[in-house]
Each structure stands twice: as C-alpha cells, then as structure tokens.
N, C-alpha and C positions, 0 to 999 in steps of 0.2 A: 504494500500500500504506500503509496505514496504523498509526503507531506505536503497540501496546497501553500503555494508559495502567501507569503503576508499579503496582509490587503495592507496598500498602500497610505498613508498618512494624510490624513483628512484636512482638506484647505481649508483654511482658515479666509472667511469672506473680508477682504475690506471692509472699515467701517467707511459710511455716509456721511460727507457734513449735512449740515438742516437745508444749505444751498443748492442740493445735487440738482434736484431741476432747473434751478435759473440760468446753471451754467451748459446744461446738455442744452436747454432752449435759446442759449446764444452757440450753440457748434461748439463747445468746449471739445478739446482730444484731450478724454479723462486717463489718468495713469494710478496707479498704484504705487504709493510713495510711503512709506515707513507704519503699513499697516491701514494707511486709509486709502478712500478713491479720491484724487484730487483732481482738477485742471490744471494740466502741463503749460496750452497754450489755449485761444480762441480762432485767431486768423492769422497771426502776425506775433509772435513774440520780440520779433524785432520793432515793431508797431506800438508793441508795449511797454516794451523798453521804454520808447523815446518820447509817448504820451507820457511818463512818469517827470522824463526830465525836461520835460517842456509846460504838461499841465500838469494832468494826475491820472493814474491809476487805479484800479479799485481791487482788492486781492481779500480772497475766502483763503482765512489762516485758522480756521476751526479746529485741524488738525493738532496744535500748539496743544501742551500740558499745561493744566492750571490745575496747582495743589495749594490747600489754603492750609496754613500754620497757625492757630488760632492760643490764646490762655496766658496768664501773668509772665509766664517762662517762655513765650515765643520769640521774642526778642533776644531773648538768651541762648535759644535753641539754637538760634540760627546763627549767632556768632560761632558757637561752637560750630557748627555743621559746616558752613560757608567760608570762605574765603575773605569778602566783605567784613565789614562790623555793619552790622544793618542795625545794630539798635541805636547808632548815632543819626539813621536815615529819620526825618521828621514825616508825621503822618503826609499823606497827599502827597510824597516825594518816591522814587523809584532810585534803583541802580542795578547795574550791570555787573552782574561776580559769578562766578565758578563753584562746582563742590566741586572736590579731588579726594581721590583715594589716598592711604597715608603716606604712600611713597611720592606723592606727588602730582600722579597723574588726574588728568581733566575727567569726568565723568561726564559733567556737561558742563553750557556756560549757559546763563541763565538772567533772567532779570525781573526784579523783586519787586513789588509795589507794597510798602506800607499802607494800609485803606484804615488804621486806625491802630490806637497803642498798642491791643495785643492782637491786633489782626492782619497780617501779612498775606499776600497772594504771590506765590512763587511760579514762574513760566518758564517748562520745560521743553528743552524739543521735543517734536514726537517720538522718537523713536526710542528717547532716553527716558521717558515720563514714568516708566515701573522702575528705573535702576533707581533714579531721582527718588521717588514716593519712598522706595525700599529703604534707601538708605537715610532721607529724613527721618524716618519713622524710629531708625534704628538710634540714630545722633541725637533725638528728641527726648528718650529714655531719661528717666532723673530729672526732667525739665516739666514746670506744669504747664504743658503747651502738646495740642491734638494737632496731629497732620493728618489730612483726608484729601481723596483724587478727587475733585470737582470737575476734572474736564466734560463730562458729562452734560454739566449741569451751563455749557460757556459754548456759544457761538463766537469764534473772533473774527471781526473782519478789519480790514487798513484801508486809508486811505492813503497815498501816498502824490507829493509833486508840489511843485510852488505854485499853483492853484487849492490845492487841499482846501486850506483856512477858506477861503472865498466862495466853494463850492457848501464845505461843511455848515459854516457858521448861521443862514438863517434857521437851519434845520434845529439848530443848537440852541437850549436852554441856556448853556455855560458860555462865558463871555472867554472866547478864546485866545483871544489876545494877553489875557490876566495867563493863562495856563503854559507853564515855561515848560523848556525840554526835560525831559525823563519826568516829571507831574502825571499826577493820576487826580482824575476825582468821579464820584456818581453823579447822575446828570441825567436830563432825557432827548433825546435823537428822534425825531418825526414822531414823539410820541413813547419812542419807548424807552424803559430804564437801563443805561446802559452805565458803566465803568470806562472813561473817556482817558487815554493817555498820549501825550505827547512824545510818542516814540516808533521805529520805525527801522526796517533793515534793508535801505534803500540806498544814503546818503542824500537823501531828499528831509524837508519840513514835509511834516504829515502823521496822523492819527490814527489809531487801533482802538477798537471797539469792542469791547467784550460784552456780548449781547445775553440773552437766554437763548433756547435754539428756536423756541417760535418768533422771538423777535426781530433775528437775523433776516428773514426777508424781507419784511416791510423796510428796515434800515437799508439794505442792500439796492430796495427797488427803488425809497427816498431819493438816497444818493446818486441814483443812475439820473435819472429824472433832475435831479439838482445839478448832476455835472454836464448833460448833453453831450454834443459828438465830440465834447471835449475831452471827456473822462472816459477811457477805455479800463473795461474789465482785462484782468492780467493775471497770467499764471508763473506757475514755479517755473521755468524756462526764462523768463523776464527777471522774476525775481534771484534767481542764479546770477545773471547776470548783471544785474543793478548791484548785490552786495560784492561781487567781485570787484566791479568798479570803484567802488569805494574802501574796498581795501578790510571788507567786514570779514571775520572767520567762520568757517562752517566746520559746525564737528562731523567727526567723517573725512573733515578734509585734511582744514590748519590743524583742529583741536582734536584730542581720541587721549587714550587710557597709556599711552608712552610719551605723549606731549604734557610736559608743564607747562602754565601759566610762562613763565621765563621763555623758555624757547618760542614760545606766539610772538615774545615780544608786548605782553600783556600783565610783567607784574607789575602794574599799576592797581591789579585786583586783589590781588594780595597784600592784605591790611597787618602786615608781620608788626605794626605798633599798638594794635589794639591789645587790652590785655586782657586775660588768659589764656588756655588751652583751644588750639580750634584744630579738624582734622586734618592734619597732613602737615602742622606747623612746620617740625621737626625739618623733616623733606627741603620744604618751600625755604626757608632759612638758610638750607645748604644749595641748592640753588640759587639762591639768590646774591652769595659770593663767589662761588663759582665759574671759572670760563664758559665761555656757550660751549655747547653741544654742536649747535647748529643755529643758524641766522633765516627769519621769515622773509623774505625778499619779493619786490616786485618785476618782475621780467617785461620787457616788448616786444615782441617778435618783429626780427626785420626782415621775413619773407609773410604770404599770404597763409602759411601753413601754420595750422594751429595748435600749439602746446596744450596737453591735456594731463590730465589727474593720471600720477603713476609714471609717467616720461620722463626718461634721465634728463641732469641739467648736466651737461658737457663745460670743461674749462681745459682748453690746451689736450681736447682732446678727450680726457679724462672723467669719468662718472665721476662728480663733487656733488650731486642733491639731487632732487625728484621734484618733480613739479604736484601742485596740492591741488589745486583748482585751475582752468585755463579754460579759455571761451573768445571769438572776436568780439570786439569791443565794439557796440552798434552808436555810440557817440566820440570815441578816439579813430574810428575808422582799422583800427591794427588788430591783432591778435595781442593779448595781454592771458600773464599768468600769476598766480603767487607760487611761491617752490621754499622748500627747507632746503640751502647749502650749506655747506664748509665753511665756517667762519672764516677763513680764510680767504676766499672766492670774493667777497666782502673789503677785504681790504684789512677785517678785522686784526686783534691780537696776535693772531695767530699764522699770521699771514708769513710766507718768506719771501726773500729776496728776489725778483723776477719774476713775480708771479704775475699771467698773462691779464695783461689790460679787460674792462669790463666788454669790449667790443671784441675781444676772443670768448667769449660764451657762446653757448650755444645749448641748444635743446634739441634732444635724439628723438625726432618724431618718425617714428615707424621707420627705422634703421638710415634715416638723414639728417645731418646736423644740419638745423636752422638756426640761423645768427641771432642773438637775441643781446639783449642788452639790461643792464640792472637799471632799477625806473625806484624812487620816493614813494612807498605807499601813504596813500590812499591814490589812483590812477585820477580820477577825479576828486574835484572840490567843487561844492555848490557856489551858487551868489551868496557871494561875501552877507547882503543885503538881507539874506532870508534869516527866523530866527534859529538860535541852535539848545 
C-alpha cells in the first residue's frame, strides 16, 4: 500500500482593505504585498509619481500596523522597548524610532503618535506588525501599560503633494495650518472621525488618515471629489519610488535584522542619553563608537540601465557593496539607487591610498558594469517654501 503523498499547505487569502472596490472600479493592477491585496498601480505609476510632486496623490495604506500601548507605564514601556524616549514626546506630537533586537539589529522602524499621556498609537509595517505586537507585549511585562493589535479596527489613507493642504482643508474641521510636521490630533474629514497627522513617506507636505474601515470611503470619495483631475489615486509602484527619491529607508531593503540603526546612517534614533535600560542598549553603544561596517550611499547611474535590489556595486572592478533599492527616477530623468559599500569606496576612514575616484564605480547589472557615481542623499529636496 502505498503512502498518498501530503496534501499540500493551504493558502492563506490576502487580506482586503475597506477600499478594494474603489480601486478595482478605477482599473487598479491589484498585487499581493506582505499578506494583503493592494494597488501596485492604476494607469500610470509614472503618472503618479509626478501628480505627487506636482499636486497630490491619494494612497490606501490600510495595510500599515496600528498597535495601541495604552496604562500609567506606557510611556515607560516604550522607552524600554524602543529606541526613542517617547515619554519626552508631548501628547498631539509623533516620532520616528526603531525597536531592535539586543544585538542591535532593526526589527522594524516605526512611528509613534502620542494621542494622550498614557495612550500611545505605535505604526508598524505590515509585514512586521506580529514581530512588533510580539515583542511589545513581551518588553511591556512589569510595566502597567496593555499592548493590543488595533489594525483591524484602522483604515489609513494619505494624502500626499504641495496641493495636499488646499485640497484637504475645506473638508477639514482642524485648522491645518496650526498642525506642524510629525503632529497628530482627532478631528472630523467630510464628516467622519478620523486621527489627522502630519506625516508622510513621500518627501512631499501631506497627510495620513487613520479612519475606521467604514469610514475610509466616504473620506476616500471626499477627497477624490475635492482634488479633481488634479489629484490622482496612486499605488505602491509610485510610492516605491517617491521614498526612494527622497532618500527614505524600507525595511526589507536599507533596514532588516543584521542592519543597525548606525549603518542606515540613522542613529539619530537612538536616544543612548535617555536614562535607563532600553533593549539593545548595550549593542547600540558599541556601535555607536565603533568604525562603520558599511556606508548607506546614494548612486546615479550614468547609463539608461537600471541598478536594482541585490546588484553588486563594482569599485576598480571589485565587489565593494550591493545595491538596496534602485528604480528610474521619473523626476531626475536617470536611474538612481541606494547601496550599502565599503567604507572605504566613500572616501571614509578606512579608505587607502589610490583608491579609485567616485566616477570609477560602477554597478554589475546582469553581468555589465554601468558607471555610476556617488550622489548626497536625499536624490531630491522639496520647495524650500512648503512646510516640514
């Protein structure tokens, strides 16, 4: 008799934002992106693109983690757990910090809204939301503060572009000109109650909404209506490439569980002043006197060929780094990358005598060296004029 071979391992369905019809009924090319069904693109990702930096943009980020930290000891929790001191963060204020494992390494980067003294709202990428939640839960222990997964219970949508304000603001209860960058507060949008903050992974001015999930279409449909042929709906293809431009990190790419805070080029999130114990002190300390490991870099390709995620960065010939992210650039016209090198390649410490000028690099794109050149991140910089 013979054994029937296993039945094979049952798929697991994407989840749905509250949005999925709005965007199948605009021609969305839906994808499956870190456990959900998302919009890649609509017509034109390059379309999308350049609406962002011209007017605005409209982006379903439903997918995003929202875990709420709540009790006298959340503030405390979270110093402990995080990288930040968020209990120096004032209510109605947000910030950008990391948890790391004890050696160091990134788990995710994240960004925190204080919504009141013991009530915190912590935003995780998707894909990272159960390591996140797991490991809050575990660091909160001995603290009298509750961590619970709310993404459920959060529709997020963004606005994004130097149109944003002008678009958003009749719809808007809250006077948004008072509402500075990284700011959060509750408010109502065409009606409905939403958590308003001023932030955004564009390099653009513009707004995220964290709605309920029935509320997300009526805001979704407001705003369409409020922006006209000005404001194009936009997907993760845009939005890939709008953060690359600006020089933002993606975990997965820049950031993962062998990168520290240090080598991003990011410990500016690491609050090694604040006192007590927080996780990964130790580690983070020692990196942080430390020589680099390796240098975040921005590249430009000077051929039409384009550097991508996992491509060596060539110096004199030589494997010195991998490229993180790479994409053309639908407002620089070129191909741009970010890459981790050799501190040396840099010019850095480390560097020796002779070492080949920044216009000998190069990038091994499918067994051809394209010339490429080290570039200042951020690739762009908004109007000076907009706020930040």
């Amino acid at each position: 008799m013979t054994t029937p071979d296993p039945a094979p391992p049952r798929r697991t369905q994407p989840r749905e934002t509250p949005l999925r019809a709005e965007h199948e009924a605009l021609g969305a090319v839906m994808t499956e992106f870190a456990g959900w069904l998302m919009p890649l693109r609509y017509r034109s990702e390059t379309a999308e693109h350049q609406a962002v930096r011209t007017a605005a943009g409209l982006f379903d980020l439903s997918h995003m983690g929202e875990l709420a930290v709540r009790g006298p000891g959340a503030a405390a929790a979270l110093d402990y757990a995080l990288t930040g001191q968020l209990s120096a963060v004032p209510p109605g204020r947000a910030r950008y910090t990391m948890i790391c494992a004890a050696d160091g390494g990134i788990l995710d980067d994240l960004i925190v809204y204080r919504l009141a003294d013991e009530e915190f709202l912590v935003v995780a990428n998707a894909a990272n939301t159960g390591v996140v939640h797991e490991a809050l839960a575990q660091r909160a222990e001995g603290h009298d503060a509750q961590v619970t997964d709310e993404t459920a219970d959060y529709a997020l949508i963004a606005i994004q572009g130097p149109a944003a304000a002008s678009i958003l603001a009749p719809l808007c209860a809250a006077d948004l000109g008072a509402l500075k960058y990284y700011a959060g507060r509750r408010t109502t949008v065409a009606g409905q109650q939403v958590l308003l903050a001023r932030t955004g992974y564009t390099g653009e001015d513009g707004f995220e909404l964290f709605t309920s999930p029935a509320g997300a279409g009526p805001v979704w449909a407001a705003l369409r209506r409020a922006g006209g042929d000005g404001l194009l709906p936009a997907g993760l293809a845009a939005r890939d490439t709008l953060r690359l431009e600006a020089g933002m990190p993606l975990y997965g790419n820049e950031l993962g569980r062998d990168i520290t805070p240090f080598d991003a080029g990011l410990g500016r999130v690491v609050k090694l002043s604040k006192p007590g114990d927080f996780v990964g002190r130790a580690a983070l300390e020692a990196a942080a006197q430390a020589a680099p490991r390796r240098v975040l870099v921005g590249l430009r390709g000077e051929t039409r060929r384009v550097p991508r995620h996992g491509y060596p960065v060539l110096c004199d010939g030589q494997p010195r780094g991998v490229v993180t992210s790479g994409a053309p650039s639908p407002t620089l016209g070129v191909p741009i990358a970010m890459a981790y090198v050799d501190p040396g390649v840099t010019g850095g410490p480390d560097a020796t005598p002779g070492e080949p000028a920044d216009s000998q690099l190069a990038v091994d794109v499918r067994g051809r060296a394209e010339p490429a050149r080290l570039t200042p991140l951020p690739f762009y910089h908004r109007n000076q004029d907009q706020p930040r």
